[in-house]
C-alpha positions, 0 to 999 in steps of 0.5 A, a space after each residue: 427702832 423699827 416702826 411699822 409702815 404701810 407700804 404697797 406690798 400688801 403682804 404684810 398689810 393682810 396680815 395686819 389687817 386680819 389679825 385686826 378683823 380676828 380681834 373684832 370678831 373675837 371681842 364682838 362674840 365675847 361681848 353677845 355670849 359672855 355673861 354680864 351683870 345687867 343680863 339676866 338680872 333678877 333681884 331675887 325676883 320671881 320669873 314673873 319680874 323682868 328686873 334691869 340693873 342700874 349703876 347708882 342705886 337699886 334695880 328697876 323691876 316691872 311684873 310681867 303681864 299674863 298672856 291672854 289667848 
């Protein structure tokens, strides 16, 4: 079996080590703008609620305050 070794040609390493840097930037750009459950939760709520999921139990709902000039 062939297994991968670092060795000091470098050729194949940047190869190895791009590919590794494309997954990180792919699974970080996946984890900002893939929606999730805890974003955007609003528990049936009016947009005057700011509700945050929670993993036992029900949602945690704060009422927003009104903006004062």
């Amino acid at each position: 079996m062939n297994w991968p070794r670092w060795n000091p040609d470098l050729a194949g390493n940047a190869r190895t080590l791009l590919l590794v840097a494309i997954v990180v930037v792919a699974l970080g750009v996946a984890f900002v703008f893939l929606p999730s459950p805890w974003r955007g939760f609003n528990a049936g709520f009016g947009p005057e609620w700011d509700c945050t999921a929670q993993a036992k139990g029900g949602p945690t709902c704060i009422k927003k305050t009104g903006r004062q000039d």
